[in-house]
TORMI-216445 format. One record per atom (N, C-alpha, C): residue in one letter; x, y, z negated. Coordinates in steps of 0.02 Angstrom, whole numbers, padded with zeros to 5 digits, always signed. Layout:
% TORMI-216445
AXYZ;...
END
This chain:
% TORMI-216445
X+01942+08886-00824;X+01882+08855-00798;X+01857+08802-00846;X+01888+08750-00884;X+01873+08701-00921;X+01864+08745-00986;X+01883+08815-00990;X+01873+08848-01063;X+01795+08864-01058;X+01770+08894-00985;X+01708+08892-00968;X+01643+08870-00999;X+01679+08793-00953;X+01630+08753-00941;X+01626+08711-01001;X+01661+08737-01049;X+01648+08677-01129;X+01623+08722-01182;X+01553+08716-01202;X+01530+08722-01252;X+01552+08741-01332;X+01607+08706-01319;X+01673+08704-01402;X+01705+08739-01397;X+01728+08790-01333;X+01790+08792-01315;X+01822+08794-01284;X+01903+08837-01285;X+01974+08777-01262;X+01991+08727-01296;X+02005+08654-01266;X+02027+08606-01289;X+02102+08570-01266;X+02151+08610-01297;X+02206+08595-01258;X+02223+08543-01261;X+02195+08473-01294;X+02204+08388-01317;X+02151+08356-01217;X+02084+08396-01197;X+02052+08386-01161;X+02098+08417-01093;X+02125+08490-01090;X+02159+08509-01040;X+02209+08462-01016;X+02242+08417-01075;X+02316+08382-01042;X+02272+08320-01000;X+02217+08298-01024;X+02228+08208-01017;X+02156+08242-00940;X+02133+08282-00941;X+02130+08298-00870;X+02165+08326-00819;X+02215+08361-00827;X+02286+08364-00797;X+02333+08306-00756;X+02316+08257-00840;X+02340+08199-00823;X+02294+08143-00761;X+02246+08141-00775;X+02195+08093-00735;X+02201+08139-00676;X+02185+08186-00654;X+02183+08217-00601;X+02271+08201-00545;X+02332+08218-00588;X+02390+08194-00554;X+02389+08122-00531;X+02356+08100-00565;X+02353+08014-00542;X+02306+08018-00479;X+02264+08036-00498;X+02207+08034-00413;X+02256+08041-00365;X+02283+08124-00366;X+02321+08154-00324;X+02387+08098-00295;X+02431+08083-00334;X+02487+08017-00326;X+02451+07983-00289;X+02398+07945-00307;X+02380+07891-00267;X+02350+07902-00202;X+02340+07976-00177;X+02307+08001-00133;X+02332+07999-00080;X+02412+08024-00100;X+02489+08022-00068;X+02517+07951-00045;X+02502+07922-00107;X+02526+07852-00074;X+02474+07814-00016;X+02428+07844-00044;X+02373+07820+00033;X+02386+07851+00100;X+02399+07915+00083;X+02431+07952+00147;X+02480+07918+00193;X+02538+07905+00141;X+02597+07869+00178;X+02580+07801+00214;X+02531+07764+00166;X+02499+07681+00211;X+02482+07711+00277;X+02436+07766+00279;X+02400+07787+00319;X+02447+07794+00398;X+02483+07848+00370;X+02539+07893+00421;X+02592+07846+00445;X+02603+07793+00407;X+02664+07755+00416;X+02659+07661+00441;X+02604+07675+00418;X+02571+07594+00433;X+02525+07579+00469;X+02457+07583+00439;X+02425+07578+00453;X+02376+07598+00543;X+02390+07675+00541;X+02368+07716+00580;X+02413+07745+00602;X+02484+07737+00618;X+02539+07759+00645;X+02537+07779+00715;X+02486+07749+00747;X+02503+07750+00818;X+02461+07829+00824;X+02408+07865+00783;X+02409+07934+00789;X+02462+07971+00788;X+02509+07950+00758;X+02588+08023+00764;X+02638+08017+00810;X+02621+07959+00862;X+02680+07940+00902;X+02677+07981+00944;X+02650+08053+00983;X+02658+08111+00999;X+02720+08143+00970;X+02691+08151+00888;X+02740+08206+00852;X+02795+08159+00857;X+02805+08097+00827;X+02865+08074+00828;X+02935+08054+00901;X+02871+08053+00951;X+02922+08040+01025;X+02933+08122+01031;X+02899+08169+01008;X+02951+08228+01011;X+03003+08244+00957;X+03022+08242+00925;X+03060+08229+00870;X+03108+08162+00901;X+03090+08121+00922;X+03170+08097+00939;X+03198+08137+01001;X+03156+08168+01058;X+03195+08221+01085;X+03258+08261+01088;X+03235+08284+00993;X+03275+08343+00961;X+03338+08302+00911;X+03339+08233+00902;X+03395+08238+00860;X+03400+08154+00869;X+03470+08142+00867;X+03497+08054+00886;X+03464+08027+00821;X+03478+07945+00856;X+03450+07895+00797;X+03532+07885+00748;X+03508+07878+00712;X+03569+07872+00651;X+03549+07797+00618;X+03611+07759+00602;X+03607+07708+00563;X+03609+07718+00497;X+03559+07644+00453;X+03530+07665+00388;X+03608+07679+00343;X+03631+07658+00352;X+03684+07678+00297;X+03715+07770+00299;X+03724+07779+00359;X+03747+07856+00373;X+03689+07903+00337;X+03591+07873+00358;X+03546+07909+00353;X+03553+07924+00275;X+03557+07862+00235;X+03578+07865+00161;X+03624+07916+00109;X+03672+07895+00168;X+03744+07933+00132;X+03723+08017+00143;X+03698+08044+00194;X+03685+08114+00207;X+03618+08138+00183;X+03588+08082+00164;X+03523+08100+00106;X+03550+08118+00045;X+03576+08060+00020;X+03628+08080-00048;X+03654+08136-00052;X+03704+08170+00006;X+03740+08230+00000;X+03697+08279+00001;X+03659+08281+00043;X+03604+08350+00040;X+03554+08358-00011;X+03543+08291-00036;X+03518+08309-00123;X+03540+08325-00178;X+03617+08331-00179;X+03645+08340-00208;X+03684+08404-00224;X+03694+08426-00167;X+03690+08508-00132;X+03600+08520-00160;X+03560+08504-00156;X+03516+08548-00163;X+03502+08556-00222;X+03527+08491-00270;X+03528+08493-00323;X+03560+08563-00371;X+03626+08547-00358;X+03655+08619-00364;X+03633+08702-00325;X+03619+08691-00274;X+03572+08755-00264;X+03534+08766-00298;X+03475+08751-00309;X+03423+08740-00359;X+03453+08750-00424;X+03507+08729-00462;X+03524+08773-00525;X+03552+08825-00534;X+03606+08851-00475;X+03604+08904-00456;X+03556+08953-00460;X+03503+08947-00420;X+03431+08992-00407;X+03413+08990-00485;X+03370+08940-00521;X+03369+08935-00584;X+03398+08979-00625;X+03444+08982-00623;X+03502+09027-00678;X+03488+09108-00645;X+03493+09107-00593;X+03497+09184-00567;X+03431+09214-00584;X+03362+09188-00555;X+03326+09219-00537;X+03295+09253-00584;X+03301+09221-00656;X+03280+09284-00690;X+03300+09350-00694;X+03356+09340-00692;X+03410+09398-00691;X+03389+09453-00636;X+03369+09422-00582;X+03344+09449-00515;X+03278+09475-00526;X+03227+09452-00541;X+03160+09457-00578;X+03155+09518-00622;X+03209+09534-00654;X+03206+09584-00722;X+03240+09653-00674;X+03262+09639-00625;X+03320+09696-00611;X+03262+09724-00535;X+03213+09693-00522;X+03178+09726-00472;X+03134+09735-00496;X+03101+09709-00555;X+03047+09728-00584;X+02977+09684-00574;X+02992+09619-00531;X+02945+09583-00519;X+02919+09537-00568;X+02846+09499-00551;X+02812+09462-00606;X+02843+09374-00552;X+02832+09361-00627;X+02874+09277-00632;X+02822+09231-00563;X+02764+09252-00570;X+02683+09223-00522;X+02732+09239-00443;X+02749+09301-00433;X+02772+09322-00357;X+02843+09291-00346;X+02870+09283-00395;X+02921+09252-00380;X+02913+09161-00363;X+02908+09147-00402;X+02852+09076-00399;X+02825+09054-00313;X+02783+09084-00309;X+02737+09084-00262;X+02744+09111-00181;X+02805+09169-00191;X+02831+09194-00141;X+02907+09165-00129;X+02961+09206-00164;X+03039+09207-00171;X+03046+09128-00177;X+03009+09105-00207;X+03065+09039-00239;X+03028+08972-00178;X+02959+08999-00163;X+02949+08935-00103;X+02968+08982-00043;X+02984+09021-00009;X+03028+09032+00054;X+03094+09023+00049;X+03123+09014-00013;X+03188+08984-00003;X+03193+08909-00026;X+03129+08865-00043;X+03146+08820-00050;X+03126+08773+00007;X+03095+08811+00044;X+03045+08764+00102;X+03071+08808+00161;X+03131+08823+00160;X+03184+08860+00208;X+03190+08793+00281;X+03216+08753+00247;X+03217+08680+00318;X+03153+08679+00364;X+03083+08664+00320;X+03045+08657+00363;X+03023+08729+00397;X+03026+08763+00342;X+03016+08850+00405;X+03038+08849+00458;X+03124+08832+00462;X+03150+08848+00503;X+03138+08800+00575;X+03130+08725+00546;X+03112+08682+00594;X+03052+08685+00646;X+03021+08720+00593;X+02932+08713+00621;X+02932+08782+00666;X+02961+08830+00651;X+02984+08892+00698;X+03014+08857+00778;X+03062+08827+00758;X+03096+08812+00840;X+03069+08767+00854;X+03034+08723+00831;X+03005+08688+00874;X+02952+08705+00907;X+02907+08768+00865;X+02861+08804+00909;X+02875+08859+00958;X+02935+08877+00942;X+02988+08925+01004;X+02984+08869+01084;X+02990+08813+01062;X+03006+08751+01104;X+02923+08718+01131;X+02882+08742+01115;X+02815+08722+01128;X+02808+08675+01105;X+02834+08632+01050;X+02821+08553+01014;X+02772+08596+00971;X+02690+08608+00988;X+02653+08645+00931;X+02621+08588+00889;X+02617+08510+00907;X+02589+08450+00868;X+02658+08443+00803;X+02720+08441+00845;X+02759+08422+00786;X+02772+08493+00739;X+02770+08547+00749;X+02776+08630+00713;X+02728+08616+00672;X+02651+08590+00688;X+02576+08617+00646;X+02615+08541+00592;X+02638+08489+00621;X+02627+08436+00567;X+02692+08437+00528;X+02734+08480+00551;X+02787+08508+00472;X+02770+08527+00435;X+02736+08595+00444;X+02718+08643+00404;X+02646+08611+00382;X+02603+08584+00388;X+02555+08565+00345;X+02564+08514+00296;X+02608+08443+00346;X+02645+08406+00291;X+02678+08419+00234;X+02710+08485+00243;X+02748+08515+00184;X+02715+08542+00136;X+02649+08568+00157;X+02610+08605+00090;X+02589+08531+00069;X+02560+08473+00096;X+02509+08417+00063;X+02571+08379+00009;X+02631+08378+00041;X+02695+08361+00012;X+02680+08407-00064;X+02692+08456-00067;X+02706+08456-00130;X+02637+08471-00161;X+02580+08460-00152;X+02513+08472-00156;X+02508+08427-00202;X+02510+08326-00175;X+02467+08283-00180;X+02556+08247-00186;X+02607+08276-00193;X+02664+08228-00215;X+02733+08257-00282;X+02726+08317-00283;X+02786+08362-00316;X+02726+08384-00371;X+02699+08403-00370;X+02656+08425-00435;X+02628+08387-00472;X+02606+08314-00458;X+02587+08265-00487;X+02654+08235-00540;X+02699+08234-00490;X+02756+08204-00513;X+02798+08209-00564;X+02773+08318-00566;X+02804+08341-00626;X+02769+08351-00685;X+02690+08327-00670;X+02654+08309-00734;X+02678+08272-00763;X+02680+08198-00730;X+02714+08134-00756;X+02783+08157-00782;X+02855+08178-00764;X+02904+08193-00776;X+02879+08240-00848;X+02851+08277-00856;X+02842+08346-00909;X+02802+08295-00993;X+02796+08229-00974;X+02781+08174-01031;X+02818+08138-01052;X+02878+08128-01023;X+02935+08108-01014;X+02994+08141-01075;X+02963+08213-01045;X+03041+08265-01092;X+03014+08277-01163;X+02915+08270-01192;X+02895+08314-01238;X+02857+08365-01208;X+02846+08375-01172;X+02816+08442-01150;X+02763+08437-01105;X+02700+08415-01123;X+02666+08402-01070;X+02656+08441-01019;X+02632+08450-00937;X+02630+08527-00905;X+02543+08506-00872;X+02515+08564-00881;X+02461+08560-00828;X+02440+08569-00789;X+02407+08552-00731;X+02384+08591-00696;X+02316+08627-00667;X+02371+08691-00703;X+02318+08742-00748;X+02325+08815-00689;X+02257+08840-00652;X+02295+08877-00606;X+02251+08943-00628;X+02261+09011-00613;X+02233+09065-00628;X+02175+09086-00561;X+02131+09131-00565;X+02092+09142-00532;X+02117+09163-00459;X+02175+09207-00453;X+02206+09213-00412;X+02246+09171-00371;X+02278+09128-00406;X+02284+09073-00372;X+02275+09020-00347;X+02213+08980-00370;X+02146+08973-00334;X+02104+09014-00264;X+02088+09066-00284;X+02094+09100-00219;X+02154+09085-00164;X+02201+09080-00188;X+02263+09079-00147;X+02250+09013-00089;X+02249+08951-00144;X+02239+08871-00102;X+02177+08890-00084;X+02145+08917-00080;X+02043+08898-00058;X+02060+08936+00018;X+02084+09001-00003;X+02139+09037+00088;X+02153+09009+00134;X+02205+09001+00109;X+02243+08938+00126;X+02221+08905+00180;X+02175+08860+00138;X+02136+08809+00179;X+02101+08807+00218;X+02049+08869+00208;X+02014+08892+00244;X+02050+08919+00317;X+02093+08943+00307;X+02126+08982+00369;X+02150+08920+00414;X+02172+08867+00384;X+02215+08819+00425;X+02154+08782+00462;X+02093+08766+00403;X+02045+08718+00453;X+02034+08779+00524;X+02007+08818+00521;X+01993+08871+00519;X+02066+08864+00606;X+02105+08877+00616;X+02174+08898+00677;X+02148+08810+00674;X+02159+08772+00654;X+02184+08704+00672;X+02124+08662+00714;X+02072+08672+00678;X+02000+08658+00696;X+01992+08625+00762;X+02011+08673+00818;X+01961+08657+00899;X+02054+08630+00948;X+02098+08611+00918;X+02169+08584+00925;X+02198+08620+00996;X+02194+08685+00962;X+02211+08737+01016;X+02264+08800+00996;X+02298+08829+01014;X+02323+08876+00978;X+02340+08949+01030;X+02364+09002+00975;X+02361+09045+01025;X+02392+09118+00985;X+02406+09174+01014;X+02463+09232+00979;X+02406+09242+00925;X+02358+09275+00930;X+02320+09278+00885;X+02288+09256+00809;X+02290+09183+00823;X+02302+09146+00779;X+02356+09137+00738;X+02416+09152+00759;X+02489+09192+00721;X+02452+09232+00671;X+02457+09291+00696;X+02428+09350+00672;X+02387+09330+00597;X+02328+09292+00635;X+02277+09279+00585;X+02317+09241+00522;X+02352+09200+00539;X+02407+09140+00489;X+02451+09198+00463;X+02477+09247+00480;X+02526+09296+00448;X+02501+09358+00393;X+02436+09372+00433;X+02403+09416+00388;X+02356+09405+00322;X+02371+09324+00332;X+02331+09320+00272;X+02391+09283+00223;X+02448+09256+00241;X+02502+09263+00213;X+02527+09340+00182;X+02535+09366+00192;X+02560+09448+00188;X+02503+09475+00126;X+02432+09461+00137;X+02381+09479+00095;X+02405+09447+00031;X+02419+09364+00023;X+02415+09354-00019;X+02492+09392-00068;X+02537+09377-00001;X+02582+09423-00032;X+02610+09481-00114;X+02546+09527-00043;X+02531+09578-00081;X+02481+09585-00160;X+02447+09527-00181;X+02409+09534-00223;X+02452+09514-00271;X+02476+09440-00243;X+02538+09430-00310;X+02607+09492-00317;X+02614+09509-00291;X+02657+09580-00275;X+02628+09632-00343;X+02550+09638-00314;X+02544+09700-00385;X+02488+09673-00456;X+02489+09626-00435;X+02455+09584-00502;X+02503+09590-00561;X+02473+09626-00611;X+02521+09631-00680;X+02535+09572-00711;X+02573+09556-00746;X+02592+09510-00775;X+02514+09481-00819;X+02514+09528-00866;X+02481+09478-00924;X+02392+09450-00902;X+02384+09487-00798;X+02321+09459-00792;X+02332+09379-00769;X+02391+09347-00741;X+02403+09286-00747;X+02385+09232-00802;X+02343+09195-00800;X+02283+09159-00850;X+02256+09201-00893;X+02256+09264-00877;X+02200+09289-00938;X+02144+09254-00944;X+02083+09230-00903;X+02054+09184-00920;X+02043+09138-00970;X+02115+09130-01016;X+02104+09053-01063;X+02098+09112-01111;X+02036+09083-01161;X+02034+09145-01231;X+02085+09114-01265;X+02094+09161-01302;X+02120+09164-01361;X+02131+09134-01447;
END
């Protein structure tokens, strides 16, 4: 899109330091979020949150700590695990790196909140289910991708974020579908459906999208 819209060109000196300015918006967008959600305007989530203490005891800060530590640390090692394998896995089914990415590697990494946001909607908590699962996409939206711009300046390697036509389509979906079920604060089987089938669609495109049409877009 910036190869497009520039007159000269690709400018891969112009692609980073808008990459870069853009992760910063995003960071700070997040940190407004949290003033927002946590401070400021808190008394909107005390629904989701008096259901959620329902489902699990209060824990003291030192325990909450120590079992943060351990489960990051476990995930740490999961995560290189997966890392190491999945190519291996990738080459032996025949899949493109985009479906793996986008499918395989976020259903097993966003496995907790799946599973949470499932029983709690088994359980009719549908305020605290819708605000897992949306929290979790804005989470790594407007907090994990920014982060690994900044981190990727750090090692030598700048990263951008640089997305293909298809995956663009993907977030514009997305979004559309959620305003779209979330909208009139109602829910219903159907609206499943609608949330599944356009999951499954996108599925399927990254499924048979060949490899080398992934950024074809940037010339050459």
């Amino acid at each position: 899109m910036t190869a497009a819209a520039s007159p000269s060109g690709w400018v891969p000196n112009v692609e980073h330091q808008l990459s870069l300015s853009i992760a910063i918006v995003l960071f700070v967008t997040y940190l407004c979020v949290l003033v927002f959600t946590l401070g400021t305007h808190k008394h909107f989530f005390i629904g989701c949150e008096g259901e959620l203490d329902e489902e699990v005891a209060h824990w003291s800060r030192t325990k909450s700590v120590i079992v943060l530590l351990m489960a990051t640390a476990i995930v740490a090692l999961l995560s290189e695990f997966l890392v190491g394998t999945i190519e291996a896995v990738r080459t032996s089914l025949g899949i493109t790196e985009v479906f793996v990415g986008v499918i395989v590697v976020a259903i097993v990494g966003n496995a907790a909140e799946h599973s949470t946001a499932i029983v709690m909607a088994i359980k009719n908590k549908m305020d605290l289910s819708v605000g897992i699962a949306i929290g979790s996409s804005l989470q790594v939206a407007l907090f994990v991708a920014p982060i690994l711009v900044f981190l990727s300046y750090f090692i030598g390697r700048p990263m951008n974020l640089e997305f293909s036509l298809p995956e663009i389509f993907a977030v514009v979906a997305s979004v559309y579908i959620i305003f779209q079920i979330s909208g009139d604060g109602e829910t219903n089987w159907i609206e499943g459906v609608q949330l599944l089938s356009v999951y499954l669609i996108l599925g399927i495109l990254f499924f048979y999208l060949p490899e080398p049409h992934i950024g074809s877009e940037h010339p050459q």
